[in-house]
N, CA, C and O of each residue as an XYZ file, in Angstrom:
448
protein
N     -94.336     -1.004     -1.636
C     -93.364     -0.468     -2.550
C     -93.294      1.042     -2.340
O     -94.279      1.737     -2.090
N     -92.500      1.325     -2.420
C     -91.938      2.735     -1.922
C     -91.831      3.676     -3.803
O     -91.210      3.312     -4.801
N     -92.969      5.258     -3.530
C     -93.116      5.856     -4.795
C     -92.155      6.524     -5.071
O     -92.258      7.262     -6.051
N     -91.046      6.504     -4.404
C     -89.600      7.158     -5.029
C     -88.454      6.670     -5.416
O     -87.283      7.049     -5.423
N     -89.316      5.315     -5.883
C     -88.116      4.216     -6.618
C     -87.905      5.085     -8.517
O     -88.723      5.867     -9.002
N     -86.980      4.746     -9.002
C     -86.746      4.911    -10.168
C     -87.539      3.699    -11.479
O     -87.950      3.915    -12.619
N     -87.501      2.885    -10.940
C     -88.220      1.768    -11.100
C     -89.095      0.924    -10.354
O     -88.787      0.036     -9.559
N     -90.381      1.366    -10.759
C     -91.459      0.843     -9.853
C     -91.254     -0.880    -10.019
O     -91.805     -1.395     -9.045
N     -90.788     -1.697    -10.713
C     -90.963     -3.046    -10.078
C     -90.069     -3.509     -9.280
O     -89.981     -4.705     -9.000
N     -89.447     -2.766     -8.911
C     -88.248     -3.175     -7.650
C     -89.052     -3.104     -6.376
O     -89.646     -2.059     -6.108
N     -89.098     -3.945     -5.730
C     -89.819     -4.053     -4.308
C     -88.608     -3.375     -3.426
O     -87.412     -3.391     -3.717
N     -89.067     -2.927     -2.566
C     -88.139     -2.540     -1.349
C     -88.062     -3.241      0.063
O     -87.896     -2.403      0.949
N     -88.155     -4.879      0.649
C     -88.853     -5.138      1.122
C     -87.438     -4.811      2.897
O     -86.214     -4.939      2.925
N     -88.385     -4.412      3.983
C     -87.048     -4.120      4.822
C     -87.490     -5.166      5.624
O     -88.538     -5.666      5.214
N     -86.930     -5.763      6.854
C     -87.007     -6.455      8.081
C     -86.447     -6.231      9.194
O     -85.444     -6.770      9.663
N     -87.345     -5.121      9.784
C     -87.605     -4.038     11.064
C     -86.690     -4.904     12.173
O     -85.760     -4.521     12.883
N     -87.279     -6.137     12.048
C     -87.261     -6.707     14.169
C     -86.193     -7.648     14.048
O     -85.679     -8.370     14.902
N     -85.886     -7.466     12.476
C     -84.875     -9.419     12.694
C     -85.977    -10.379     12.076
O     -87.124    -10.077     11.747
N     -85.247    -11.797     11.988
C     -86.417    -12.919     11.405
C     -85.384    -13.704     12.623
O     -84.232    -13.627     13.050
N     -86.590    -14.459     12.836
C     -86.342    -15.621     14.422
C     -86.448    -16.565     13.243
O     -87.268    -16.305     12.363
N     -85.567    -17.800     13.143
C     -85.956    -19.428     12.658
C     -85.870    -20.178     13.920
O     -84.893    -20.172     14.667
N     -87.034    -20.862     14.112
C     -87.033    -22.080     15.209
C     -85.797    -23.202     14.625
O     -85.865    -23.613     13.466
N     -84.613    -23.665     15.610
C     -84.614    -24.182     15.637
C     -83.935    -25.583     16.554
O     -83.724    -25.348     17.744
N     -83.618    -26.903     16.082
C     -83.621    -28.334     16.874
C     -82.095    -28.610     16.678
O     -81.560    -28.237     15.634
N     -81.236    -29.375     17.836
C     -80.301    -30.156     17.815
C     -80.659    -31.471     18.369
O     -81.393    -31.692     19.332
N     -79.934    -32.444     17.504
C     -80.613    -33.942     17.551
C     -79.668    -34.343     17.209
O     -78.883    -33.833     16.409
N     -79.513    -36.257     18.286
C     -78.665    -36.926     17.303
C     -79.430    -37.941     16.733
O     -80.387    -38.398     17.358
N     -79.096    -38.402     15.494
C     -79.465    -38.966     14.253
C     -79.130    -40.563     14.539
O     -78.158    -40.972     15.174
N     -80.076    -41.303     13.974
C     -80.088    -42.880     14.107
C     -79.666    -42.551     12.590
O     -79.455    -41.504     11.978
N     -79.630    -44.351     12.153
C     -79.446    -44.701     10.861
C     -81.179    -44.470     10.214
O     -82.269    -44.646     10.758
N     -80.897    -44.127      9.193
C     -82.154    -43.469      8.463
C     -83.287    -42.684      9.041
O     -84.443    -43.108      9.053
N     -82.944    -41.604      9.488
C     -83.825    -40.779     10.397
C     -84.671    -40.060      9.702
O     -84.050    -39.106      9.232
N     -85.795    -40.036      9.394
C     -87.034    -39.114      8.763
C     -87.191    -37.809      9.468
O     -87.387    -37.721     10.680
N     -87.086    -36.715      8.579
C     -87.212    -35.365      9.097
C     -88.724    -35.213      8.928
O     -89.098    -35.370      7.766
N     -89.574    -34.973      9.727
C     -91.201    -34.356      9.512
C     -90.882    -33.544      9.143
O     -89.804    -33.021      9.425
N     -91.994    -32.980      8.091
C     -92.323    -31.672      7.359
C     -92.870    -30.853      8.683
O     -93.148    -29.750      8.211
N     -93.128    -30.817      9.901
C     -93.317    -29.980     10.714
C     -91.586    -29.715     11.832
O     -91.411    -29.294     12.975
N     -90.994    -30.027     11.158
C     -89.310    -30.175     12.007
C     -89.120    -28.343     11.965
O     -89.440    -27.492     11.135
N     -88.605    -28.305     12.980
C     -87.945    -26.320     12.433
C     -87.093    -26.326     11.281
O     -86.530    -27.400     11.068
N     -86.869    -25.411     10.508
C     -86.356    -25.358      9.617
C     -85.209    -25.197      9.947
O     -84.496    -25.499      8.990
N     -84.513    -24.819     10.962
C     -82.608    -25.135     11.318
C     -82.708    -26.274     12.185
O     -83.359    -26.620     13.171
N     -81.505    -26.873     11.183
C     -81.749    -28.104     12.174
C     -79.867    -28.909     12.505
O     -79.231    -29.649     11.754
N     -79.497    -28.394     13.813
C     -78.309    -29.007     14.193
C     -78.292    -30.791     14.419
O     -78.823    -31.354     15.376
N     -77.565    -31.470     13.320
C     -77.595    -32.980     13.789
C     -75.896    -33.594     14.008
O     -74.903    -33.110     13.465
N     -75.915    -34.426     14.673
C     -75.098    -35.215     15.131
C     -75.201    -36.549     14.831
O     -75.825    -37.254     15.626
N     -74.669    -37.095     13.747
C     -74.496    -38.783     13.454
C     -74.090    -39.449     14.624
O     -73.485    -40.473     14.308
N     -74.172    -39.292     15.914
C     -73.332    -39.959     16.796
C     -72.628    -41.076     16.797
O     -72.970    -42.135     17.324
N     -71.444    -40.820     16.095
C     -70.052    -41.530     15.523
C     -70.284    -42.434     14.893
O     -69.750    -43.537     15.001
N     -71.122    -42.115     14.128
C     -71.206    -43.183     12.421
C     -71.798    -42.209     11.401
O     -72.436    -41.216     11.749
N     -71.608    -42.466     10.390
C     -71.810    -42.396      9.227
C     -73.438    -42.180      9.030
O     -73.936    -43.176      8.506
N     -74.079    -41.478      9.223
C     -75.779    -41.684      8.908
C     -76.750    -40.866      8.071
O     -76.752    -39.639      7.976
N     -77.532    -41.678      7.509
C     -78.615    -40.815      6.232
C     -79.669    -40.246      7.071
O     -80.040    -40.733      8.139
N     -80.162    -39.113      6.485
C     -81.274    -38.324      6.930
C     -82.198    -38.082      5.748
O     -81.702    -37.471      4.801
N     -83.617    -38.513      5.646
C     -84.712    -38.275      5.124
C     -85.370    -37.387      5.086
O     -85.952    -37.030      6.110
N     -85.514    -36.730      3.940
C     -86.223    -34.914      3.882
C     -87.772    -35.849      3.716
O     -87.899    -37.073      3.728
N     -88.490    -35.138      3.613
C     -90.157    -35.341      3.792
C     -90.744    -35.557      2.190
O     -90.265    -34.682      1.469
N     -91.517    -36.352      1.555
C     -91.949    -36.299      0.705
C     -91.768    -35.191     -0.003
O     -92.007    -34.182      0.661
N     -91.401    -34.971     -1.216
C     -91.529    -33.784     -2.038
C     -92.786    -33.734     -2.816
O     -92.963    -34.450     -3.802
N     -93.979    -32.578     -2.213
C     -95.190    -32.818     -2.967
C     -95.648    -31.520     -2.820
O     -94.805    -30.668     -2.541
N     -97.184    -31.079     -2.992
C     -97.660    -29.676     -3.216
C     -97.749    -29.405     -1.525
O     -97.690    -28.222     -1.188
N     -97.901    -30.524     -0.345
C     -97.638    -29.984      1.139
C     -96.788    -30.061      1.608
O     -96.743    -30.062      2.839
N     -95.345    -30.199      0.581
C     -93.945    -29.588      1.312
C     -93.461    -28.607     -0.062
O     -92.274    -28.350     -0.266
N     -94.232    -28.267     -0.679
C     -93.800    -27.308     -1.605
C     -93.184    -25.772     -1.100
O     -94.057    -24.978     -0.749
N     -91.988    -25.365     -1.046
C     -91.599    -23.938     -0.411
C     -91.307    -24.555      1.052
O     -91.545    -23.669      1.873
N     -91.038    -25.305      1.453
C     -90.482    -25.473      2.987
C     -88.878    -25.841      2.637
O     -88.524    -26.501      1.660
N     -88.192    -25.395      3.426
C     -86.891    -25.221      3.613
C     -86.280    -25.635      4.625
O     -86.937    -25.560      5.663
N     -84.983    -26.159      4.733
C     -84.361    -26.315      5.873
C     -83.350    -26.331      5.656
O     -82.867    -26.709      4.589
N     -82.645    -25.852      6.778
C     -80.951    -25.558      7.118
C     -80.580    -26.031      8.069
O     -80.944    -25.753      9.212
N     -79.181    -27.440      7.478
C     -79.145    -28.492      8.069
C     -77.515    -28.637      8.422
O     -76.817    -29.343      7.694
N     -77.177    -28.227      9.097
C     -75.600    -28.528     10.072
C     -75.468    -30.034     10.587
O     -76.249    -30.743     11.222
N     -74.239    -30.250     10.097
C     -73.565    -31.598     10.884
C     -72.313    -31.025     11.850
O     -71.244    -30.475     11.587
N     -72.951    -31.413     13.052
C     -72.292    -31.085     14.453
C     -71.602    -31.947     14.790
O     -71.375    -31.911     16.000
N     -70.740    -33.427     13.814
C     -70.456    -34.080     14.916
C     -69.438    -33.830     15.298
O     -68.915    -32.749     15.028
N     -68.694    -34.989     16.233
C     -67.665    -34.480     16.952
C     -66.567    -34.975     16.284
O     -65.521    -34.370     16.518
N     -66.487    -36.163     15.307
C     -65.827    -36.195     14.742
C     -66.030    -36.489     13.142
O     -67.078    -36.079     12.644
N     -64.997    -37.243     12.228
C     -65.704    -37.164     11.098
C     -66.558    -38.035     10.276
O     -66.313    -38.929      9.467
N     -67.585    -37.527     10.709
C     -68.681    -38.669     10.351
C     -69.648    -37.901      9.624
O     -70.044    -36.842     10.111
N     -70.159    -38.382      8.309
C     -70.626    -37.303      7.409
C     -72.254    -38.176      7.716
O     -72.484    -39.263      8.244
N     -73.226    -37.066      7.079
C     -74.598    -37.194      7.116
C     -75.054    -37.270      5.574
O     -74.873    -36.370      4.754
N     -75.624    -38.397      5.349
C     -76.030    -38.012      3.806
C     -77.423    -37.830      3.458
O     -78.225    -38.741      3.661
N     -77.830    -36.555      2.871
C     -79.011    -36.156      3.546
C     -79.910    -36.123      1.637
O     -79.750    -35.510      0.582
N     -80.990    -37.387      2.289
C     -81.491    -38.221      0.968
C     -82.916    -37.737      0.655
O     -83.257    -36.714      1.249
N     -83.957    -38.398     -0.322
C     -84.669    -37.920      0.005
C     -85.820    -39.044      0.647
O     -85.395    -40.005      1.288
N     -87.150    -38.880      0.453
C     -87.993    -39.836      1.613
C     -88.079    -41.535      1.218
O     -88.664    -42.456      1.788
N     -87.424    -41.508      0.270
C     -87.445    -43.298     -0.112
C     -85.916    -43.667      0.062
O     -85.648    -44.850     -0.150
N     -85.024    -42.952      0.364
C     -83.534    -43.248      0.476
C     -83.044    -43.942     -0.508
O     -82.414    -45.000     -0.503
N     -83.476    -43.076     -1.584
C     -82.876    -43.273     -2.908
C     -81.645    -42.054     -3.392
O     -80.456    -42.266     -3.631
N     -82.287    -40.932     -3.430
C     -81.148    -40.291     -4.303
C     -80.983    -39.011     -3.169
O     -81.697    -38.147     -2.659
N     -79.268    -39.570     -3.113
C     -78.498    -38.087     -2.379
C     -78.441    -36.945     -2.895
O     -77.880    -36.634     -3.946
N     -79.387    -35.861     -1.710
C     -79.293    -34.758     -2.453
C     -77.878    -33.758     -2.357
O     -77.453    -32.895     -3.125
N     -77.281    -34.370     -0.855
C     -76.214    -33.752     -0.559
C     -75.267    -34.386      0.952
O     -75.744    -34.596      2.067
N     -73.970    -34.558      0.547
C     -73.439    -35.150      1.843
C     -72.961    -34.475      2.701
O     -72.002    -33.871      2.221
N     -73.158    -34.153      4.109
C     -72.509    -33.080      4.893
C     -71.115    -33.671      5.670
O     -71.293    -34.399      6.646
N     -70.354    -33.498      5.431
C     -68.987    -34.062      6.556
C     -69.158    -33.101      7.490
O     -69.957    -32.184      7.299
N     -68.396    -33.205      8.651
C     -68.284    -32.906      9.787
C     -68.134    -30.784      9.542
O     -67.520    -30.020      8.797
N     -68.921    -30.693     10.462
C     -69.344    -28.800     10.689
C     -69.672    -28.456      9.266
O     -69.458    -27.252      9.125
N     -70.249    -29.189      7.759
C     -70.434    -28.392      6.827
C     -71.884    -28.797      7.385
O     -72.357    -29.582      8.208
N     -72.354    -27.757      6.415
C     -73.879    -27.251      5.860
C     -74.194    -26.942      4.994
O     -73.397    -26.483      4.176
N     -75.618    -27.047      4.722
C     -76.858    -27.156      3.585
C     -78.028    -25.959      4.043
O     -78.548    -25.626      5.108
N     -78.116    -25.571      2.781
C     -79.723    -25.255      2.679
C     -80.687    -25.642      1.660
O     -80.603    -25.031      0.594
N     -81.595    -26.542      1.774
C     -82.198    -27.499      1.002
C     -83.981    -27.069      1.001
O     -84.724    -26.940      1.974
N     -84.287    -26.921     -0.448
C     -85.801    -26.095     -0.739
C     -86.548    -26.792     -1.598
O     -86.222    -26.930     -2.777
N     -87.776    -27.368     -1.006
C     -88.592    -28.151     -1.656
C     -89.419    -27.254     -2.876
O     -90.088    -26.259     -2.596
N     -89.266    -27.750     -4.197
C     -90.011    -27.066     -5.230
C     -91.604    -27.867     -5.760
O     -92.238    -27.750     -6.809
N     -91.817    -28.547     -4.730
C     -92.923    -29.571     -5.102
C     -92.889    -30.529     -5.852
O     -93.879    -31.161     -6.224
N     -91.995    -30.696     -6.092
C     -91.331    -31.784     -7.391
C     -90.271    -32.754     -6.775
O     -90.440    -33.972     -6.835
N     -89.179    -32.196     -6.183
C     -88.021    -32.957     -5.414
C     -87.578    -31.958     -4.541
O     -88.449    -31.108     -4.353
N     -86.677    -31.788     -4.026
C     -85.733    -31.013     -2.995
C     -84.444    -30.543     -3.830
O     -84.064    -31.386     -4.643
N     -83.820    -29.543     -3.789
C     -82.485    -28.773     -4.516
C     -82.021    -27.981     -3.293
O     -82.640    -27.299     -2.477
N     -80.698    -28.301     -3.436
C     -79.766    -27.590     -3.009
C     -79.278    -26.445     -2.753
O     -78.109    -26.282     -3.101
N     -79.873    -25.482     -2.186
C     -79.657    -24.120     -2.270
C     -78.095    -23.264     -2.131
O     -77.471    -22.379     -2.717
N     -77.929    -24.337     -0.746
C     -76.133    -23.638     -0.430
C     -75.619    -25.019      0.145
O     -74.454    -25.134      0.525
């Protein structure tokens, strides 16, 4: 924290070099499980169907992991991206939209 703030609880935080995210393009079967070790950007392709994608257990060892998830396909074929029992949609991507999806240790929410 920088001593010539006006208000010391304001953090100043900068990022010198850039931030690198690893990440994967894949095409997607019907019910595809994302590992909690997957990069956190992740380009998928339903290859011309309709297909669900499985986020990772929501628990205290995916608590704060994130991912940002693009549907690349080529045409319009949406991804519905569930969570690890393929019960409840957290969000459907149609063709070139995107998500950013953040595990709170509890379930997964929707960020963007």
């Amino acid at each position: 924290m920088r001593n010539n703030l006006r208000r010391p609880e304001i953090y100043d935080p900068v990022i010198m070099t850039g931030l690198r995210l690893a990440s994967l393009s894949k095409i997607v079967g019907t019910n595809e499980a994302i590992a909690a070790a997957a990069p956190p950007v992740l380009y998928l392709d339903p290859n011309g169907a309709a297909q669900n994608v499985l986020l990772p257990l929501a628990d205290s060892t995916t608590k704060g992991l994130t991912f940002f998830i693009r549907n690349i396909a080529a045409g319009a074929f949406a991804i519905a991206v569930k969570d690890s029992t393929n019960t409840t949609t957290f969000v459907s991507l149609a063709q070139s939209a995107f998500a950013m999806l953040h595990c709170d240790g509890s379930t997964w929410r929707v960020v963007a």
